[in-house]
C-alpha positions as CSV (number, residue, x, y, z in Angstrom):
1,X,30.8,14.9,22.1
2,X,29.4,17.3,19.0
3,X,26.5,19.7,21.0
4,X,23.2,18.8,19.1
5,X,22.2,21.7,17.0
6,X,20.2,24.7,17.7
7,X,16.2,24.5,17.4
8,X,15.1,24.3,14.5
9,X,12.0,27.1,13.1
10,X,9.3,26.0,10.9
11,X,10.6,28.3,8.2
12,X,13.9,26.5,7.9
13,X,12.5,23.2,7.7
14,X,10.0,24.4,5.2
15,X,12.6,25.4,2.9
16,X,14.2,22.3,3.4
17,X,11.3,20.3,2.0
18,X,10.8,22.5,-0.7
19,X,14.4,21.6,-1.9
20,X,14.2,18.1,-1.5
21,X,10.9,17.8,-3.5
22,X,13.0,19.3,-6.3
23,X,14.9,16.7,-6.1
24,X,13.6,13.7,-4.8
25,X,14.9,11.1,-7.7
26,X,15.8,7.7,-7.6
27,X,12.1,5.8,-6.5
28,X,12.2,5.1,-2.3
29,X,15.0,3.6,-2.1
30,X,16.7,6.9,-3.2
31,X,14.8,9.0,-1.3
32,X,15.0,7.5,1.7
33,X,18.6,7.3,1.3
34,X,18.6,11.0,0.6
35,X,16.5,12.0,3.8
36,X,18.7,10.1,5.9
37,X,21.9,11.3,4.3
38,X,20.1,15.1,4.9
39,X,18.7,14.6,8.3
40,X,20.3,12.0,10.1
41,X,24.4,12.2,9.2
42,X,24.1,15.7,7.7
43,X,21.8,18.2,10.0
44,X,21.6,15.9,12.8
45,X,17.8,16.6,13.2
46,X,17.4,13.3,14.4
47,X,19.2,10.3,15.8
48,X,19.6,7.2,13.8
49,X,17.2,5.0,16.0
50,X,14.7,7.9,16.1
51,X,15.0,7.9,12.0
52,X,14.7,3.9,11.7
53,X,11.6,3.8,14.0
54,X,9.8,6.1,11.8
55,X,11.2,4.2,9.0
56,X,9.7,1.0,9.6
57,X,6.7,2.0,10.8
58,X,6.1,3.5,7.1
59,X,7.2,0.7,5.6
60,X,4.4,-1.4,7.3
61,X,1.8,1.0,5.6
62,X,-0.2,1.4,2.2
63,X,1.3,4.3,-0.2
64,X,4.4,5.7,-0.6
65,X,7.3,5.6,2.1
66,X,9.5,8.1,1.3
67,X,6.3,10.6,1.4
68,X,5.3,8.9,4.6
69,X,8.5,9.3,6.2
70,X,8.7,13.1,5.5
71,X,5.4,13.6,7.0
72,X,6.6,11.5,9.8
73,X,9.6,13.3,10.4
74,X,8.3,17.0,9.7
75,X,5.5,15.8,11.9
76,X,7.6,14.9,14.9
77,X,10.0,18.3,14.4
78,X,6.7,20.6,14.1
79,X,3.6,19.0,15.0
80,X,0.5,19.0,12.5
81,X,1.8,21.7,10.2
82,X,5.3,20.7,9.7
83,X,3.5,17.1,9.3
84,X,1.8,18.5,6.3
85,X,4.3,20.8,5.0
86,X,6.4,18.3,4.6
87,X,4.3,16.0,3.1
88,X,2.8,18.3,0.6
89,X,6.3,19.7,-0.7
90,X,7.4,16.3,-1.2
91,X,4.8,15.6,-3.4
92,X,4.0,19.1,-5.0
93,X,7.5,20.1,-7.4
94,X,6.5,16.5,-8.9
95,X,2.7,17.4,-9.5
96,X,4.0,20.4,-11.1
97,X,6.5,18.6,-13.3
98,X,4.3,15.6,-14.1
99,X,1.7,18.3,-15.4
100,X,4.1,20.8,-17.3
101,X,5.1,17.0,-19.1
102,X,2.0,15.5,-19.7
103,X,0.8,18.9,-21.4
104,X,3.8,19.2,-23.5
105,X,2.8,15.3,-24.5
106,X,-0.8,16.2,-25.0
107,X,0.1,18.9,-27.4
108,X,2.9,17.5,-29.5
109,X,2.7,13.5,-28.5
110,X,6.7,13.3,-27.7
111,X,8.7,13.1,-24.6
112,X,11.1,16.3,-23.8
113,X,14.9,15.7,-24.7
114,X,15.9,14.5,-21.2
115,X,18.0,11.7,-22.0
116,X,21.5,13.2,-21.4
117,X,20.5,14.7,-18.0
118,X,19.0,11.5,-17.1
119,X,22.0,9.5,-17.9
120,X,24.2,11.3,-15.8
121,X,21.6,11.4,-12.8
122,X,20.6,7.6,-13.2
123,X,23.9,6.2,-12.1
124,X,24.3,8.9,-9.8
125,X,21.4,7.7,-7.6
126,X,22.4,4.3,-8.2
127,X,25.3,5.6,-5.8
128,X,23.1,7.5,-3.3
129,X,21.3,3.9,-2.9
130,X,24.2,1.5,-2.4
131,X,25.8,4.5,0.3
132,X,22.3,4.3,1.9
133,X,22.3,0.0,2.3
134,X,26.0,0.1,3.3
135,X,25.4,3.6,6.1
136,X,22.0,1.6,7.6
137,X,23.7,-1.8,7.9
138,X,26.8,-0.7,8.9
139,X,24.6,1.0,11.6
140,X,22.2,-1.5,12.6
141,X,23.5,-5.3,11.7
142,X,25.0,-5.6,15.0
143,X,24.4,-9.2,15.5
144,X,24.4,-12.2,13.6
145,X,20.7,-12.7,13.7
146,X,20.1,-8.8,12.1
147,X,22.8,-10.1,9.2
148,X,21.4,-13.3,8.8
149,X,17.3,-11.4,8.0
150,X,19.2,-8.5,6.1
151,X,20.7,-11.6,3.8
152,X,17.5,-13.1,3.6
153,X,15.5,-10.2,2.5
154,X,17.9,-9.7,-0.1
155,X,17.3,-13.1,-1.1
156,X,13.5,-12.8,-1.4
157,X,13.1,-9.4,-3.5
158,X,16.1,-10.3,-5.6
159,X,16.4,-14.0,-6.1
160,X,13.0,-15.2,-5.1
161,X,10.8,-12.4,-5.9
162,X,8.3,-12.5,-2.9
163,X,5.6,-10.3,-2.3
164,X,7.6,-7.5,0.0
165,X,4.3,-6.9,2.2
166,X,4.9,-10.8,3.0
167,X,8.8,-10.2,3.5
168,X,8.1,-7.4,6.0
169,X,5.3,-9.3,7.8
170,X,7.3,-12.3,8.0
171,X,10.6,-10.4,9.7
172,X,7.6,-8.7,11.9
173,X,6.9,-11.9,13.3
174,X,10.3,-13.3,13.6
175,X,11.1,-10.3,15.9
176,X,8.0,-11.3,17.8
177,X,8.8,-14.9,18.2
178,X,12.7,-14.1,19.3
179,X,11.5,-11.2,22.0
180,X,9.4,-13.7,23.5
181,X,11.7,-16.7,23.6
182,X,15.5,-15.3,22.8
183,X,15.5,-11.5,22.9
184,X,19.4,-11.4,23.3
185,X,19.8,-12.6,19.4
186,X,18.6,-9.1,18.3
187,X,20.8,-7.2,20.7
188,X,24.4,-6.2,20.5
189,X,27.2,-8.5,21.6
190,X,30.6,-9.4,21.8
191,X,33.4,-6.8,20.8
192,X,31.5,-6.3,17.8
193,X,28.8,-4.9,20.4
194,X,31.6,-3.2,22.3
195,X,32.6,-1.3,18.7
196,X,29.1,-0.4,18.2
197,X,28.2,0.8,21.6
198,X,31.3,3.1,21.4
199,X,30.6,4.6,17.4
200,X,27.4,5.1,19.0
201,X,28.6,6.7,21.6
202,X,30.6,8.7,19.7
203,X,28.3,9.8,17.5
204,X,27.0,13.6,17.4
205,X,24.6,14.2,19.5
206,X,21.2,15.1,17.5
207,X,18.3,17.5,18.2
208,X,15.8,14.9,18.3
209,X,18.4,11.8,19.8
210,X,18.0,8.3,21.0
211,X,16.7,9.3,24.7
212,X,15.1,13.0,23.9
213,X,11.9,12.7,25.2
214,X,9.0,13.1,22.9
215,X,7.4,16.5,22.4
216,X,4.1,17.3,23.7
217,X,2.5,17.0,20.3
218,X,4.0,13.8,19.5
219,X,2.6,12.8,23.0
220,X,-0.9,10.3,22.5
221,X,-4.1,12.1,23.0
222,X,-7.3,10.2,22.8
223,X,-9.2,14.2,21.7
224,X,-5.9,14.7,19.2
225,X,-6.5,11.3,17.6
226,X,-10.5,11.4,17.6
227,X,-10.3,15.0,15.9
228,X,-7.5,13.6,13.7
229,X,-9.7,10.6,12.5
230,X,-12.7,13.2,12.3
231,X,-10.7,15.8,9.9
232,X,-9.7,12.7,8.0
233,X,-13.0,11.1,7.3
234,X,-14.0,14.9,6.0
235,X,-11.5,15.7,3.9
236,X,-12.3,12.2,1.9
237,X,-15.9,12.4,2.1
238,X,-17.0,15.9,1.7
239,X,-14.8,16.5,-1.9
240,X,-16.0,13.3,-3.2
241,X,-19.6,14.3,-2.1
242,X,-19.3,17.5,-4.2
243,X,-17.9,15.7,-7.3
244,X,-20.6,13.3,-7.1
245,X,-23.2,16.2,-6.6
246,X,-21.0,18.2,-9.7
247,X,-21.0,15.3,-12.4
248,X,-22.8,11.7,-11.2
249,X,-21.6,9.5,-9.0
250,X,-20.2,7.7,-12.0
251,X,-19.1,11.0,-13.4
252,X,-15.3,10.9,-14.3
253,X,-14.2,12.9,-11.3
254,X,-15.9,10.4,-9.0
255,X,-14.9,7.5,-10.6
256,X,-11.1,9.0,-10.6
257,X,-11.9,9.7,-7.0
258,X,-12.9,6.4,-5.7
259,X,-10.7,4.3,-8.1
260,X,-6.9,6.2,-6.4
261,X,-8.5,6.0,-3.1
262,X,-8.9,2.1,-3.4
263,X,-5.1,2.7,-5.3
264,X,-3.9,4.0,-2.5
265,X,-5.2,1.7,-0.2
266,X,-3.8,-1.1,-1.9
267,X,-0.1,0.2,-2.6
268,X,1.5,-2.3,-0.4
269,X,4.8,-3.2,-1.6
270,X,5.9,0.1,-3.3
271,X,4.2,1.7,-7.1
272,X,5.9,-1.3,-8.8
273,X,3.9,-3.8,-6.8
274,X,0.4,-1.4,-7.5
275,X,1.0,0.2,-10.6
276,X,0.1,-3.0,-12.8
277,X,-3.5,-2.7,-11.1
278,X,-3.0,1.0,-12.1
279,X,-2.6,0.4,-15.7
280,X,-5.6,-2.5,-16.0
281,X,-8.1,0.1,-14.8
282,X,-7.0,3.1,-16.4
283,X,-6.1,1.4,-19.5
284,X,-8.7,-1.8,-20.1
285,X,-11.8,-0.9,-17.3
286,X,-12.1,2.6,-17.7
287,X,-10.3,3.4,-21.3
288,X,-9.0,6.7,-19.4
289,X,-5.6,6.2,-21.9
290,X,-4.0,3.8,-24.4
291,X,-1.6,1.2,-23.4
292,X,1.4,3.0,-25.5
293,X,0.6,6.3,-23.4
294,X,0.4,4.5,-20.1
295,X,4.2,3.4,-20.7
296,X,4.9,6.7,-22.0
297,X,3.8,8.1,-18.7
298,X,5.9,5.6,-16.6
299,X,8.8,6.7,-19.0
300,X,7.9,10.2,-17.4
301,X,7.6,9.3,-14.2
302,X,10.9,7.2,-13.6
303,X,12.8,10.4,-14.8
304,X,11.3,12.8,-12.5
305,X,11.5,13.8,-8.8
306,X,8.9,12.5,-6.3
307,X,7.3,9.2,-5.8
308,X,6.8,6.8,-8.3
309,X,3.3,6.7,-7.9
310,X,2.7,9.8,-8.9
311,X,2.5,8.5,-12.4
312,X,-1.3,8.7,-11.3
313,X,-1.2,12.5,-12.3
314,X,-0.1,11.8,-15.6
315,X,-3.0,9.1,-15.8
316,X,-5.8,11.8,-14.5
317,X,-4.2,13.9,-17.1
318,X,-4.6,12.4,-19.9
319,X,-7.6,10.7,-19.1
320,X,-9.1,14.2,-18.2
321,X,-7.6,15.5,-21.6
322,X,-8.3,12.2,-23.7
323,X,-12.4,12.8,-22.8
324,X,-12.9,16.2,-23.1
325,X,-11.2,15.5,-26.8
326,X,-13.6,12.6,-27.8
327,X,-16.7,15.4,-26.4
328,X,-15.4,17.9,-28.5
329,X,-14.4,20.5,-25.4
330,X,-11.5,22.4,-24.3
331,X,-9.3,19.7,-22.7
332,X,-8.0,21.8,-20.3
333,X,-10.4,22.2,-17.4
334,X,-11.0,18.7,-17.2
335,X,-7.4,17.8,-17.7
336,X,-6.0,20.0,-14.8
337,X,-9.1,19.0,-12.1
338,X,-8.6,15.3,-12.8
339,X,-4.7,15.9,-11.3
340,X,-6.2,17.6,-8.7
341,X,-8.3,15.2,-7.9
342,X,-6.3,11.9,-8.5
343,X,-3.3,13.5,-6.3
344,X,-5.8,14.1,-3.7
345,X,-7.3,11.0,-2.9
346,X,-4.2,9.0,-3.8
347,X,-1.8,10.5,-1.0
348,X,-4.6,11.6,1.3
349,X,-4.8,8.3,3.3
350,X,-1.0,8.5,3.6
351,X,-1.2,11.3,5.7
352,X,-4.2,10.2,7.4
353,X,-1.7,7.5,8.7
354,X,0.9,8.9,9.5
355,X,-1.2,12.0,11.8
356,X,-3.4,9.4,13.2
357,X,-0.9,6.7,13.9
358,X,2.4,8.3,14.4
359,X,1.7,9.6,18.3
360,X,1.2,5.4,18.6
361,X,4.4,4.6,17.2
362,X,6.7,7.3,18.9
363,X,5.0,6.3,22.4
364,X,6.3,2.6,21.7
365,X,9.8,3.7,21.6
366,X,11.8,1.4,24.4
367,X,9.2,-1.3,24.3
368,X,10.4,-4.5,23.6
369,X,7.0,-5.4,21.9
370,X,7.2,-3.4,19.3
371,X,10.9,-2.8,19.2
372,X,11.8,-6.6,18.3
373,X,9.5,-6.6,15.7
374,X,10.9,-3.1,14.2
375,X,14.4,-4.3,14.9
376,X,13.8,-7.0,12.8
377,X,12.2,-5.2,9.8
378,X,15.1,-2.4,10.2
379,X,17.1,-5.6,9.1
380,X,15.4,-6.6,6.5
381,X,14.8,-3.1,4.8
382,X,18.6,-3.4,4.4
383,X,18.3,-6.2,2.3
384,X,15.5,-4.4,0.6
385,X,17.3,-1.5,-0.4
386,X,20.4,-3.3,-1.4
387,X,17.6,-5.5,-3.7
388,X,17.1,-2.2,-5.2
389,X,20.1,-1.0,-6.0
390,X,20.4,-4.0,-7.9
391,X,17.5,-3.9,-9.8
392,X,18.8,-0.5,-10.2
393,X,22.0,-1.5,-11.5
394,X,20.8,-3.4,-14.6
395,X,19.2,-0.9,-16.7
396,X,21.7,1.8,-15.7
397,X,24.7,-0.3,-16.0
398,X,23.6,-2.6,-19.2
399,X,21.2,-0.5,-20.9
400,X,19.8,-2.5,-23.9
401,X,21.9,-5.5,-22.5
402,X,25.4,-3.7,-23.4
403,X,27.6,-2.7,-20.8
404,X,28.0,1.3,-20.4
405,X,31.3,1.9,-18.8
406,X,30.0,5.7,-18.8
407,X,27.6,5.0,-16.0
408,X,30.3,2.8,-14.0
409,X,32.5,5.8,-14.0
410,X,29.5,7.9,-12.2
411,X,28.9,6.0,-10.1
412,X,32.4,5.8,-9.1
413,X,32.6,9.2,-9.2
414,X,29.4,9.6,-7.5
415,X,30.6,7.2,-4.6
416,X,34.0,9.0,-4.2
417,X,32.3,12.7,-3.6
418,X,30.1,11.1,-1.1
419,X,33.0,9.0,1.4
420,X,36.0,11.5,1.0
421,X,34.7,14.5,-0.1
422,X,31.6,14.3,2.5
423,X,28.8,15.4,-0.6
424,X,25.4,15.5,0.7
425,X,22.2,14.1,-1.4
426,X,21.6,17.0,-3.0
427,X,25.3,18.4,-4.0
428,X,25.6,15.0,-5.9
429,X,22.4,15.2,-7.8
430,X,22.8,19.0,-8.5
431,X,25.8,18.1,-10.3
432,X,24.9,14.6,-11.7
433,X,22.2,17.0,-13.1
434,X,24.3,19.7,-14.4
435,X,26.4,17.8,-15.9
436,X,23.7,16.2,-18.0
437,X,22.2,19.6,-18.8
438,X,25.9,20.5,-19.8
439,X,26.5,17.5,-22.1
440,X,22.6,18.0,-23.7
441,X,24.0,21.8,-25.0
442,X,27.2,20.5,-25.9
443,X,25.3,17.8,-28.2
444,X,23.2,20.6,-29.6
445,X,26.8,23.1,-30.7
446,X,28.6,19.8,-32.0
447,X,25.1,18.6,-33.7
């Protein structure tokens, strides 16, 4: 058996996250392929089981998941400040991006030429998602039950189109009712359990593995969680106390302020599921943008790294730009505080989750009650992400409704370097990338 690696400092992990904020595409389902690619078959930072406990957990919450996980994970590697450091260099190379764009829009009202990059990295994380579905099932599906939910959560994203909180809380309570009553159909058996038990056995050990014990900080503290809840409560209140103070309480900063924190709130489901409720306040309620540049700014935000929902910088943006125009002012000032402020109060609750609730989760590791349900939902998130990569497949595969045999060959391509040639996350969208940037100057000579 493979010795788990060496400890791992702060400093490495911080670069770590810095990289993979860079290049973080492909919505959750993508980047939570790529972290567990990264940390899970590549690093070995953490065990499988230890990586699908945090999983689930963030999929039960409000925001984004992939964010959620990171902070989860850096969290459980390095305590409070790998928590954050993770979590803000997810988020922060797609603030940066997001801004540099949205000024560059502001100025000249056109989108950057990124369309041959993005054609090569499209299909590229179209592969990165369907290794992901097939590396978690092939993990965790090992009994018929766990195959039967993964089926039926494809079912209900793809074909049916339920609500995915409802999916979720629906597996939750399947798990529930078969602990209770039949808690051997959620456990290995048969030779297929025999296989399993022995892949798992032979598996490389991991720094943080199945029966590692929990570090002290990851350990539940009633003075830990009361001060955790405490620093929470201030970091919301106190900044939206000073923008009320600075421009009204129905000043634009305030109004930005409360309106992402009830966004964030409300995010079940992933930014598809909120960002509808995002455009019909920023658009018709508050008249922060026009319809055309709210689509413009999704455009912008499905083509870079980070979550999805961090079209809500973009939004700020403009909105912050868009007034300080009709008022005759610089648009600067207002433009570049209105990110600040909508970033803030959209992924501040996320990490108020994850610091206040994660010591919770990792104590329930080994207990049925909350491992049937988890179990369960580890099922159906397969299902979930193989609903993606199919609603991933159509506009990469048949953009404008005609086939592209281009982006098959990527993904062929992409799917090749990843089983025989052993690829990680990023060495497949470094090049998917390059080769994108390549082709864009190659256009340009031949133009």
């Amino acid at each position: 058996m493979t010795p788990p690696p060496s400890a791992v400092a702060l400093a490495e992990a911080s670069r770590f996250w810095f990289q993979l904020g860079w290049v973080s595409f492909g919505g959750p389902a993508g980047q939570i392929s790529l972290l567990h690619r990264e940390l899970v078959d590549q690093r070995r930072w953490l065990s499988e089981r230890r990586y699908l406990h945090a999983l689930n957990y963030c999929m039960l919450l409000p925001g984004p998941e992939a964010m959620q996980l990171a902070t989860y994970l850096g969290w459980l590697m390095h305590g409070v400040p790998g928590g954050l450091i993770a979590g803000a260099l997810f988020v922060i190379p797609s603030v940066f991006v997001l801004t540099a764009l949205a000024s560059i829009y502001a100025l000249w009202g056109q989108l950057p030429l990124l369309a041959s990059v993005f054609a090569v990295l499209k299909p590229a994380v179209l592969a990165i998602v369907l290794m992901a579905a097939w590396r978690i099932g092939k993990r965790t599906l090992h009994s018929p039950l766990l195959v039967a939910l993964a089926i039926l959560g494809f079912l209900a994203l793809a074909l049916f189109k339920l609500p995915y909180p409802l999916v979720v809380l629906v597996a939750g309570l399947i798990g529930l009712v078969v602990a209770r009553w039949r808690p051997a159909l959620l456990q290995t058996g048969g030779a297929h359990g025999s296989a399993a038990a022995k892949a798992d056995a032979a598996q490389a050990v991991a720094l943080h593995d199945d029966h590692t014990e929990s570090p002290e900080h990851a350990r539940l503290s009633r003075r830990r969680l009361a001060t955790t809840l405490l620093i929470w409560a201030l970091a919301l209140l106190l900044p939206l106390a000073g923008l009320a103070i600075a421009g009204g309480w129905n000043g634009s900063l305030a109004l930005m302020a409360r309106f992402f924190t009830r966004v964030a709130l409300l995010s079940f489901g992933g930014a598809y599921a909120v960002l509808p409720y995002v455009a019909q306040g920023a658009v018709e309620q508050f008249g922060w943008l026009s319809a055309s540049q709210m689509l413009d700014g999704l455009a912008l935000g499905e083509t870079t790294p980070g979550p999805l929902i961090m079209v809500v910088a973009f939004v700020g943006f403009m909105g912050g730009w868009n007034q300080s125009i009709a008022a005759g002012a610089t648009p600067w000032p207002l433009a570049l505080a209105a990110v600040a402020v909508t970033v803030w109060f959209t992924f501040l609750p996320s990490f108020g989750f994850i610091l206040a609730g994660a010591p919770l989760v990792e104590g329930s590791r080994g207990d049925l009650r909350f491992g049937a349900p988890l179990s369960a939902i580890t099922a159906v998130v397969v299902g979930v992400i193989a609903s993606l990569a199919l609603f991933f497949a159509g506009p990469v595969l048949w953009p404008g409704g005609a086939f592209n045999p281009w982006a098959l060959l990527v993904v062929g391509v992409a799917l090749f370097a990843q089983l025989r040639l052993r690829w990680s996350v990023l060495q497949v969208i470094g090049a998917a990338a390059l080769v994108g940037a390549l082709l864009t100057g190659l256009a340009r000579l031949t133009g």
